[in-house]
Every structure is written in structure tokens, then in C-alpha cells.
MITORPA-508161 format. One record per atom (N, C-alpha, C): x, y, z. Coordinates in nm, 4 decimals, decimal comma, always signed. Example, Ala and Ser with C-alpha at 12.3 -4.5 7.8 and 13.67 -1.06 7.14 Angstrom:
<rs>
<r><east>+1,3190</east><north>-0,5690</north><up>+0,7800</up></r>
<r><east>+1,2300</east><north>-0,4500</north><up>+0,7800</up></r>
<r><east>+1,3200</east><north>-0,3300</north><up>+0,7800</up></r>
<r><east>+1,2850</east><north>-0,2250</north><up>+0,7080</up></r>
<r><east>+1,3670</east><north>-0,1060</north><up>+0,7140</up></r>
<r><east>+1,2900</east><north>+0,0030</north><up>+0,7870</up></r>
</rs>
This chain:
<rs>
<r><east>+12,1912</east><north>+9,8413</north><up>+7,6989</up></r>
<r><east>+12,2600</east><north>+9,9645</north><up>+7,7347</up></r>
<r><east>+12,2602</east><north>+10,0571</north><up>+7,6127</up></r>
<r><east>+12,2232</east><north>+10,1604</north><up>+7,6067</up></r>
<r><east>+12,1886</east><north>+10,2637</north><up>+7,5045</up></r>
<r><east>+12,3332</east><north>+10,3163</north><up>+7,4706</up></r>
<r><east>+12,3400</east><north>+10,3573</north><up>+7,3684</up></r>
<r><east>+12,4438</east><north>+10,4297</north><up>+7,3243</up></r>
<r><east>+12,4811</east><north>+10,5790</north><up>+7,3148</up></r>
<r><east>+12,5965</east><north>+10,6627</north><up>+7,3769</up></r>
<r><east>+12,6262</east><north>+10,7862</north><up>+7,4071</up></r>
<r><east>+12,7252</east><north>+10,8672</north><up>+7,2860</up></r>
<r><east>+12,7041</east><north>+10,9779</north><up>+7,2496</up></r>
<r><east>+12,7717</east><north>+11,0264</north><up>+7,1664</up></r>
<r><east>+12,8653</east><north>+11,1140</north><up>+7,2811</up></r>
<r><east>+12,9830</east><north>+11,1371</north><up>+7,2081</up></r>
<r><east>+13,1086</east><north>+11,1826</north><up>+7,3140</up></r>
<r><east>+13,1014</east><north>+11,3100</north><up>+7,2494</up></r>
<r><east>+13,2160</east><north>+11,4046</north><up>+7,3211</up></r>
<r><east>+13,2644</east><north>+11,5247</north><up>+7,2795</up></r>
<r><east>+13,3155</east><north>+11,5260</north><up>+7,1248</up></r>
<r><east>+13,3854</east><north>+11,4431</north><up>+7,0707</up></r>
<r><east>+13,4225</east><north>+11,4485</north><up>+6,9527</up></r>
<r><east>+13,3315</east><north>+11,5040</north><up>+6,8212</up></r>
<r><east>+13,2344</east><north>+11,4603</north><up>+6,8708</up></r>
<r><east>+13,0970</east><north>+11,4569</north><up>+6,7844</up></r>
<r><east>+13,1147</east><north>+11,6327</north><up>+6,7297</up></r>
<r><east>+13,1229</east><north>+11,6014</north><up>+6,5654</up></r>
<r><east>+13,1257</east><north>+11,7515</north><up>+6,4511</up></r>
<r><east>+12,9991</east><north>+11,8283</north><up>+6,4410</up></r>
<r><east>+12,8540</east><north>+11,7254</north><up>+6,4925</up></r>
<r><east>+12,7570</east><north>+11,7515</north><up>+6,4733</up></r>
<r><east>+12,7303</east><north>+11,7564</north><up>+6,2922</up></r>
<r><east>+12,7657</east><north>+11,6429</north><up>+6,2467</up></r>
<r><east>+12,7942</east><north>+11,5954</north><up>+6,1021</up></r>
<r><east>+12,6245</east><north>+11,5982</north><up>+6,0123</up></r>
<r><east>+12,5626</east><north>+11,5128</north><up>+6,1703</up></r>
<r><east>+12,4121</east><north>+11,4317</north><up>+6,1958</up></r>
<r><east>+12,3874</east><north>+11,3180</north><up>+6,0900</up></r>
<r><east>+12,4639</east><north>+11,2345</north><up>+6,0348</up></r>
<r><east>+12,4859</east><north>+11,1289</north><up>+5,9772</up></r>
<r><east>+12,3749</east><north>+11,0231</north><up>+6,0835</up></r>
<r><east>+12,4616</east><north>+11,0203</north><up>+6,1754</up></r>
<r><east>+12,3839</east><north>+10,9058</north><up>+6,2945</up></r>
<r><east>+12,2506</east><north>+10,9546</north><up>+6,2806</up></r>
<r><east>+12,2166</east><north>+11,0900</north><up>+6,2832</up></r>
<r><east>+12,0377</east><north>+11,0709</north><up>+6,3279</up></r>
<r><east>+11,9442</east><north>+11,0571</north><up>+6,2102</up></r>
<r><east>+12,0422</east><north>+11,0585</north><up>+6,0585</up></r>
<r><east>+11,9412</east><north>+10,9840</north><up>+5,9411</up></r>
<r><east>+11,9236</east><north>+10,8674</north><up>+5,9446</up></r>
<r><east>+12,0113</east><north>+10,7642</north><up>+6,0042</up></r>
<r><east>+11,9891</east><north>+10,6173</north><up>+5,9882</up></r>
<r><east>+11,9733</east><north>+10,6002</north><up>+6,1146</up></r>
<r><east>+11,9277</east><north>+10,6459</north><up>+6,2576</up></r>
<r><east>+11,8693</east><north>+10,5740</north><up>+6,3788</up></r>
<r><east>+11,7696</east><north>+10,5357</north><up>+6,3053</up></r>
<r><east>+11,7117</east><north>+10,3867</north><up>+6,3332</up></r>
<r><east>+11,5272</east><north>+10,3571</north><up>+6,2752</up></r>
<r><east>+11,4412</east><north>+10,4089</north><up>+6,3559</up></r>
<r><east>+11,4767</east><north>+10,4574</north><up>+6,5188</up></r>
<r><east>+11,4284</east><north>+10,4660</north><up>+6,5876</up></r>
<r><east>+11,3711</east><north>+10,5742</north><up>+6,6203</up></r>
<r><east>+11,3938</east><north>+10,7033</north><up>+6,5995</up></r>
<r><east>+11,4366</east><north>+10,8720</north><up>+6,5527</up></r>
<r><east>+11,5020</east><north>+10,9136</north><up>+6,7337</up></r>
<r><east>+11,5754</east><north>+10,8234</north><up>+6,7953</up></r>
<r><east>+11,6358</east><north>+10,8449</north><up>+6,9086</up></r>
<r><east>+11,7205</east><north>+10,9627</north><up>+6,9465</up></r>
<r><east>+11,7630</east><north>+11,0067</north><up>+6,7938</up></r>
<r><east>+11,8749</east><north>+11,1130</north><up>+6,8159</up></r>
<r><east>+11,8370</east><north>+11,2412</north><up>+6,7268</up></r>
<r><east>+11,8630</east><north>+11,3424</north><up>+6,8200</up></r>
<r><east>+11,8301</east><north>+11,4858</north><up>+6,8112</up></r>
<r><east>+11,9811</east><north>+11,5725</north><up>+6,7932</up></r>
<r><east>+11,9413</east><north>+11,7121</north><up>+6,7464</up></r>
<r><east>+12,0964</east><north>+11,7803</north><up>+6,7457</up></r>
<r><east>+12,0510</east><north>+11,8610</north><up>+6,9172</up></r>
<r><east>+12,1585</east><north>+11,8474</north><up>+6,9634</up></r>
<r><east>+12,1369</east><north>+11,9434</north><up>+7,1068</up></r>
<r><east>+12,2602</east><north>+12,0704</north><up>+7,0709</up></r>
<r><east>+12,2600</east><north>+12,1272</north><up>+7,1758</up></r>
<r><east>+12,3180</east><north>+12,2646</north><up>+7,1565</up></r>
<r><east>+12,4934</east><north>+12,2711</north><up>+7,1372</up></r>
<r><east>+12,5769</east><north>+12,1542</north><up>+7,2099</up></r>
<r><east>+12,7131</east><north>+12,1614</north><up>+7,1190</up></r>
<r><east>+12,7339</east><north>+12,0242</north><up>+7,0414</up></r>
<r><east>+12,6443</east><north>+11,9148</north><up>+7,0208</up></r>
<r><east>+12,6455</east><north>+11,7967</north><up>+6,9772</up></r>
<r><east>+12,5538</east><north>+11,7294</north><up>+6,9480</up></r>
<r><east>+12,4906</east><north>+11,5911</north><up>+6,8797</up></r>
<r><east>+12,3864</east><north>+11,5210</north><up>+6,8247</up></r>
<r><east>+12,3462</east><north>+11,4529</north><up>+7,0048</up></r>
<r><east>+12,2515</east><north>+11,4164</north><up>+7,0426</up></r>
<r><east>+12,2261</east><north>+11,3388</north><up>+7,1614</up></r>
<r><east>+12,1369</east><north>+11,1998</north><up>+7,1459</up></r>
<r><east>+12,1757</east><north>+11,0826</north><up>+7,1910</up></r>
<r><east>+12,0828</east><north>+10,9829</north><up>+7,1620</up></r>
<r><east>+12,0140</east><north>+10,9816</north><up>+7,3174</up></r>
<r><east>+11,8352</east><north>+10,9907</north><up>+7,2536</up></r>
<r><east>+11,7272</east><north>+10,9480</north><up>+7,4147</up></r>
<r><east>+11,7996</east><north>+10,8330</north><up>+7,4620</up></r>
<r><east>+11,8212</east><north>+10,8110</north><up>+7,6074</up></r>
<r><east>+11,8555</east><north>+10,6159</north><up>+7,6047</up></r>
<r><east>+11,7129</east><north>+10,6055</north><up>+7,6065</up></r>
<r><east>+11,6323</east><north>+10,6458</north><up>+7,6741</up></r>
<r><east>+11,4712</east><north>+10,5460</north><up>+7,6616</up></r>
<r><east>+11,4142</east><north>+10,5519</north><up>+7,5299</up></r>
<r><east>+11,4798</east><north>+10,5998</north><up>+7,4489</up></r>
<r><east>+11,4330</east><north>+10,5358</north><up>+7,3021</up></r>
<r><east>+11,4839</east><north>+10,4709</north><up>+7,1952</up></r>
<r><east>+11,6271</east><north>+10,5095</north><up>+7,2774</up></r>
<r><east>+11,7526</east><north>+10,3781</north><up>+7,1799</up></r>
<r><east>+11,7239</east><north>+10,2714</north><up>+7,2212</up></r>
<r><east>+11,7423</east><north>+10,1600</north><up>+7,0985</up></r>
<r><east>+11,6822</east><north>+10,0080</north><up>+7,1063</up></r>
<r><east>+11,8631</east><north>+9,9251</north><up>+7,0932</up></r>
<r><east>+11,9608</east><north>+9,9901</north><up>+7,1511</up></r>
<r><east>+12,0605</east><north>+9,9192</north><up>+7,0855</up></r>
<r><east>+12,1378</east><north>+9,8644</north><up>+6,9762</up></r>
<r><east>+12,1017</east><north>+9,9253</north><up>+6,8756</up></r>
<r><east>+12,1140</east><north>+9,8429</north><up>+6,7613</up></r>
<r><east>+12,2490</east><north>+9,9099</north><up>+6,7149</up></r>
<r><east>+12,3184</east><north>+10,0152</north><up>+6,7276</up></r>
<r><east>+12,4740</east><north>+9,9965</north><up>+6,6374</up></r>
<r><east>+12,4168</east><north>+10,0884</north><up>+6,5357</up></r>
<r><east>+12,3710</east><north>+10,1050</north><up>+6,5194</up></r>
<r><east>+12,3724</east><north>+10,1594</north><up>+6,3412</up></r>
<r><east>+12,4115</east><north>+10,2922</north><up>+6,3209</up></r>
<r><east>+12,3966</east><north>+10,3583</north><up>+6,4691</up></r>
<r><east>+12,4493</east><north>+10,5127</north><up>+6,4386</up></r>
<r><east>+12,6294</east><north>+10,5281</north><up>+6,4654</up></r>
<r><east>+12,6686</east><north>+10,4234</north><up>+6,5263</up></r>
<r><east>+12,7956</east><north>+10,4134</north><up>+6,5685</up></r>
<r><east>+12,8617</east><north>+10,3736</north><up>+6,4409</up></r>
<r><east>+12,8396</east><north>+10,3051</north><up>+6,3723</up></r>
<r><east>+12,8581</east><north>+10,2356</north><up>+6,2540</up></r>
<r><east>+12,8375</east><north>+10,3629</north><up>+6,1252</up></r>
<r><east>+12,7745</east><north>+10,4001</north><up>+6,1791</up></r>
<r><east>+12,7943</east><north>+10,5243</north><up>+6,0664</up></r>
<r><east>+12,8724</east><north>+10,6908</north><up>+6,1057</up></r>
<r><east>+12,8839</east><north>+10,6862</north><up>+6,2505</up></r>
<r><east>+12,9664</east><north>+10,7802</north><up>+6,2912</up></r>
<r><east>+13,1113</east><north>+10,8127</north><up>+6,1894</up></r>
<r><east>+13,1283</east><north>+10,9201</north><up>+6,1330</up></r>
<r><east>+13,2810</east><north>+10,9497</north><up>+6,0407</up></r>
<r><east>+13,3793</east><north>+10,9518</north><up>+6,1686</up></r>
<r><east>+13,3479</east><north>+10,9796</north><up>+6,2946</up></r>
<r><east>+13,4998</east><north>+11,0458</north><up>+6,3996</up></r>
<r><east>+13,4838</east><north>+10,9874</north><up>+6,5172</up></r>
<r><east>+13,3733</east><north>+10,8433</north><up>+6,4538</up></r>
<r><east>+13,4078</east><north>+10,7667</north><up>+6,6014</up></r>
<r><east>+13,3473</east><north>+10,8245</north><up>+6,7419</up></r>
<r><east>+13,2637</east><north>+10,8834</north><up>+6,7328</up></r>
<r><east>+13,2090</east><north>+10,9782</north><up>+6,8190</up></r>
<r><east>+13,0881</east><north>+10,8949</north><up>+6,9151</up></r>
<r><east>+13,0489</east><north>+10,7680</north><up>+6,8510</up></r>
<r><east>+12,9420</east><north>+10,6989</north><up>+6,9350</up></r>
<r><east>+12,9646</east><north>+10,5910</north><up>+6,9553</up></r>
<r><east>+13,0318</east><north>+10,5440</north><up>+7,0969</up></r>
<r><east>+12,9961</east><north>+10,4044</north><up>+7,1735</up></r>
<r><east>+12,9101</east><north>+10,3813</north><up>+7,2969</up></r>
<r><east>+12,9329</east><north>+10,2627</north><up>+7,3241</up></r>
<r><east>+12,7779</east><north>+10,2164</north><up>+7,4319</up></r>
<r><east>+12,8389</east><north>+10,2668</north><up>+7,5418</up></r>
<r><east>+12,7019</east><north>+10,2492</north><up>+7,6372</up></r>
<r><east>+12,7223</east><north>+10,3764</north><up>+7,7502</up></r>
<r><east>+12,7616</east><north>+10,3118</north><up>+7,8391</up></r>
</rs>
């Protein structure tokens, strides 16, 4: 199950330097993760500052 960034999201873009995957883009009010190219792995949630990314 891929992981969703919520409303909270500052658009900081912390998460989309450390996806390995390059899954996550800035969209127009927030960062967005592809699900068909997120591999699951945590690492952008884990680096989120405001808590802004859990699984979908």
C-alpha cells in the first residue's frame, strides 16, 4: 500500500530528497507521492517535520 501525503504538508520537500525511488513530485498546494512508483519503504514519512505522510 503506497503512501499519501495529507493536507498538513508545508511543501518543506524534505520527503522528495530521500524517496530512492523519485516517487514524489511538488504538485500545486502540496508534495504528491505516484502510488505506482512508491515501493513502500517509510523513508519519506520518517523524514516528514509535520507528520504529513502515512500509508494509504
Amino acid at each position: 500500500m503506497a503512501y499519501k501525503i495529507s493536507d498538513a504538508c508545508v511543501k518543506c520537500g524534505s520527503c522528495a530528497e530521500v524517496c530512492p525511488v523519485g516517487a514524489i513530485s511538488e504538485g500545486d498546494a502540496q508534495y504528491e507521492i505516484n502510488p505506482d512508483a512508491c515501493v513502500d519503504c517509510g523513508t519519506c514519512a520518517a523524514q516528514c517535520p509535520v507528520e504529513a505522510i502515512a500509508e494509504a
